[in-house]
Structure formats: C-alpha cells, structure tokens
N, C-alpha and C positions, 0 to 999 in steps of 0.2 A: 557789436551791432553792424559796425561795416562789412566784415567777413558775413555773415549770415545774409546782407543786403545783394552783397556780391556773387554770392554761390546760385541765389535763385532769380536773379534776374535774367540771366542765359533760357531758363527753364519759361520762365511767363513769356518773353518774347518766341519764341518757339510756339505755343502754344498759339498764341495771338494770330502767327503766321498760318497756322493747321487751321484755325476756324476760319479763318481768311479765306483759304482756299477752299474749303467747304461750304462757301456759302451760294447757296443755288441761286442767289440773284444776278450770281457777276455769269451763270453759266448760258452762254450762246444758243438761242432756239431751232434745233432740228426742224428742219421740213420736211415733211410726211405725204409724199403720192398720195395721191389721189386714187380713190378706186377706179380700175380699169372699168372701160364699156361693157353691157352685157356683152357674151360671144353673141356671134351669127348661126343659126342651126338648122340644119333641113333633117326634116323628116318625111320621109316617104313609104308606100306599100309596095311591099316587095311583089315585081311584075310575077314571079311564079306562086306566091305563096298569098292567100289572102291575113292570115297571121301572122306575116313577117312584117319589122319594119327596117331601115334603113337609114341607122343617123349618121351625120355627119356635121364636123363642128367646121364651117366654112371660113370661120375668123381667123386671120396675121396676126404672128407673132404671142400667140399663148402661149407658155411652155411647159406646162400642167395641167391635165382636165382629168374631169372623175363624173361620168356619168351612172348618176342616181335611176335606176330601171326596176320599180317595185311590180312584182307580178310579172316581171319578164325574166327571158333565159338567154344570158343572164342578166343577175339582177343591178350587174355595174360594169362598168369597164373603160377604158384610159386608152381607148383608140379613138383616132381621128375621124375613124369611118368602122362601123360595124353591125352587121346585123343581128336583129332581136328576133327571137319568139313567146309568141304572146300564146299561152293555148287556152285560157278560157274568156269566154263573150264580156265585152264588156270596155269601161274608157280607164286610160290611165294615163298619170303624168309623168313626164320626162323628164328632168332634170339635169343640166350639164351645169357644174361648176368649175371654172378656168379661171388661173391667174395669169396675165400678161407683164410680158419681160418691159421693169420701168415703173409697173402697177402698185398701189399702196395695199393690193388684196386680193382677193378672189371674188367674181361676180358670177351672176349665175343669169341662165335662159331656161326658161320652161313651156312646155306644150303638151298638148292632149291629145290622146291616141285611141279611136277607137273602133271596136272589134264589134259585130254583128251575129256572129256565129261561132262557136268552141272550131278550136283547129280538127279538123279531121284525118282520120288514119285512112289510106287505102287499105285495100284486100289484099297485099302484097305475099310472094311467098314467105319474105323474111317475117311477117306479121304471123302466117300462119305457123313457121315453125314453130316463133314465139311464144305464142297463144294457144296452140294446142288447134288450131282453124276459126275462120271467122264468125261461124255457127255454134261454136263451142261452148255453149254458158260457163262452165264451172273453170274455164283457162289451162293452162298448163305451170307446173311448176318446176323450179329448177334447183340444183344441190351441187355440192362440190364433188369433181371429183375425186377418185380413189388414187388417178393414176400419179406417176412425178410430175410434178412443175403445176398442181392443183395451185399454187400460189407462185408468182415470182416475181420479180421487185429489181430494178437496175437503174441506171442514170440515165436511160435513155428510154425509148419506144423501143419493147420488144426486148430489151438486155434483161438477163439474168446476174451480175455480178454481184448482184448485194445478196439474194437467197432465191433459194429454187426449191420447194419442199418435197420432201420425199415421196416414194408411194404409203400411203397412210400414212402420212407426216402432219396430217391434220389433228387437231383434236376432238372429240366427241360431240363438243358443243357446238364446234361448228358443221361435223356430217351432218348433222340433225336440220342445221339449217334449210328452210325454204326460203326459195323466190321467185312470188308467182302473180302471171302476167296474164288478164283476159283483154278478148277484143273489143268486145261490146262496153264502153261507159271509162275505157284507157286505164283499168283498174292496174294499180299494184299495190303487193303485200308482201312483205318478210314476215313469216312465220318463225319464230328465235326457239318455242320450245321451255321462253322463259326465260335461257342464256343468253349474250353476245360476249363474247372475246374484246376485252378491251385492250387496244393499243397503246392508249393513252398513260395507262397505269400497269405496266409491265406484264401484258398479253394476259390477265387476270379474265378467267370469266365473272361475270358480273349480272344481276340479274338487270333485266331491261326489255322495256313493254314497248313493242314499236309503234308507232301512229299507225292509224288505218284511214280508210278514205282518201288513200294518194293515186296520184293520176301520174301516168309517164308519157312521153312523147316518143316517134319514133321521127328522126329528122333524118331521110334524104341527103346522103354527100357530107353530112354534117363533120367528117373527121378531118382532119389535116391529109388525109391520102384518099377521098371520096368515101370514104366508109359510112354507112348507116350508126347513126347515134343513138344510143338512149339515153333521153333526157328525164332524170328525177327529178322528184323538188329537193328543193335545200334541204340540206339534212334529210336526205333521206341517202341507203346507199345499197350494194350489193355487194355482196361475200365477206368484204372487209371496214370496220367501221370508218378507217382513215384513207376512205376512197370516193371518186363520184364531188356531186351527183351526174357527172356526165360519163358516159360509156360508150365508146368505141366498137364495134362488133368486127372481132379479129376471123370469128369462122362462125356460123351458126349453119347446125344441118338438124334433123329433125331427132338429135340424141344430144348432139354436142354444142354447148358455146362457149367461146375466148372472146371476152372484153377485154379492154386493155382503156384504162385511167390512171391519172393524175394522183399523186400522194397529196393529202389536206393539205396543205401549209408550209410546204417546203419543196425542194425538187426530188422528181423520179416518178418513177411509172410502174404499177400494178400491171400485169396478165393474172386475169381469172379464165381460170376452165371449171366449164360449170356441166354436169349432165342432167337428162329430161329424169323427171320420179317416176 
C-alpha cells in the first residue's frame, strides 16, 4: 500500500500543476485597438475627361488601402492616388478601405460618383483604323497573324524570352478567331467559332460561348509610355485567354495591330499581332 501510494503521488501533483496553469482565469487580459478613424478621401472630375475621376486617400499614417471601384476601370486599386474610368451614365459608390499603423482594424470612407452622359469616343484615326471608320455600321474585324512572333511573352514590356511563336505556330482554333470592333454604340465581340484555347488547362481547346453586348473604351495616353489603351470589361480579352482586359496599342495601321498586356495573375507581358479580315 505504501509503494503504490508513493509511485503515484509524483503523477497527481504534476497534474494538479497542468490544470493550474491552464486555467484561463489566472490568464492576463490583452488590450485590443481600437478601430482606426475613417480615412480622409477626395474625389474629383478629371479637368480633361468628364468620365474620369480622381481619388485620393489624403489621410496619415494608413499602411494599407484597397479601393472597392464597382463599374470603374479599374475596378480596385491600392494607390494613394489614381485615376478611374467610368464609361457608362450613371452614380456609383467608392469605397476605400485602410488600416492604420497602431489601429485594431480596417475602416472604411465612402462616396457617390456621378456620370451624366456615357464616355464618348472621338473620330480619331486610331478609332478609324480600328473600326473599319466612323460611318461603318457593320465595324472591322481582327485575327492573328500568320507571321513569327503572332504571340510573345517575356518578363518585361516587349521581351520575348519566355516564347515567340512561329510562322503558323498557331493553332486552327485560334486563326479562326475574330475580334471585332464598331464605332457607333463601342461594340466589341470575339467570335471563337465555338473554340477558345485554354491556358489554364494545358493550352486544351475547349468549347466556349463568349458574352455579347460588351462595350470597350479607347483611352488617350492611357499606357505607361503614352500609348492609346483599349479598355475591356473584366473578363473579357483579346487573342489570348490569360490576357487584358487592358491593351496597350504597340502599332495599329489600317492592316496591322501589336497590343501588348499584362499576363492574369502573375508577372509578364503579352505582344499580340493581330491583322484586319
């Protein structure tokens, strides 16, 4: 009896000791921030653009923001200052959500934005090559070329190191593609033929119906080196599925164009050469 008393007495104290320390009443209460102030925000119309705006988040010491831009292009973005476009008539809300260095969270400012008339395209040449002229009900359409470098892909703007596709290094599914642009009503339309070339799932054609009824923009200066932009909607794209929706116009004459975008979701850049049908 005394050996058995003695063997498990070490083990209950031990024990005793464990709940002890686990007992969440003896444990110290954490102080929790407070949520930071709304941020400060201005929003303004851009003096050349009557569908442009201008936000800016004017509050100290945030060191994270994520501006919520539903119906603008684009539709989010994590600068301090940046300009939106709006292209169709109409009010929308703004959204900046910031957390401040110190803060128990993220707060948010919101405001109302609104638009009187759809953004309008000038008569520009680059519109008319695009479109086929600004008269032209039925638009022009555009297809890949036949030549080398129909597709290329690098780490940078304009680099080729990652692939440069041959001449007829395309596949069938995609010469067939159309993508075609009127001036009247900012129509655009990919015509697939039925196919798209999937990237996602090891360059697989795949059957797929594309939306219809999309509108594109053509924005002025828009690129990082003054270039004229064409702006898609989300999800929508041109040549390539994992490209856009913004485009760069690298050359456009009234046969040829090189856009040059953005890969979805990870780093590098697309050149498309595209010719007139």
């Amino acid at each position: 009896m005394f050996l058995r008393h003695k063997y498990f007495s070490p083990l209950l104290f031990a024990a005793i000791i464990l709940l002890a320390a686990c007992d969440p009443s003896i444990d110290e209460d954490i102080a929790i921030p407070a949520l930071p102030e709304s941020p400060t925000i201005s929003i303004e119309v851009s003096p050349d653009d009557p569908n442009k705006v201008i936000i800016k988040d004017l509050s100290d010491n945030f060191f994270s923001r994520v501006w919520d831009l539903p119906g603008g292009t684009p539709e989010t973005s994590t600068l301090q200052i940046d300009t939106i476009l709006y292209q169709k008539k109409g009010t929308y809300e703004i959204t900046l959500h910031a957390s401040k260095v110190g803060g128990g969270g993220t707060s948010i400012a919101k405001e109302n934005i609104s638009f009187e008339a759809d953004a309008v395209l000038d008569c520009s040449e680059e519109i008319t090559f695009l479109t086929g002229g600004c008269d032209n009900p039925v638009g022009k359409c555009w297809t890949f070329s036949r030549a080398p470098g129909a597709v290329s892909v690098g780490p940078d703007p304009g680099s080729t190191e990652w692939f440069s596709s041959l001449a007829d290094g395309l596949t069938a599914e995609q010469y067939d593609d159309s993508f075609c642009f009127t001036f009247e009503g900012s129509s655009f339309q990919y015509d697939n033929n039925g196919q798209t070339i999937d990237p996602f799932n090891g360059y697989a054609a795949i059957d797929f119906t594309p939306p219809t009824d999309l509108k594109y923009f053509l924005q002025a200066n828009g690129g990082p080196n003054g270039e004229t932009r064409i702006i898609l909607p989300e999800g929508a794209f041109m040549g390539v599925m994992d490209s856009g929706p913004l485009y760069d116009i690298i050359l456009l004459t009234e046969d040829e164009m090189v856009v040059r975008s953005q890969i979805l979701g990870t780093e590098g850049w697309f050149d498309l050469y595209f010719v007139a049908r």
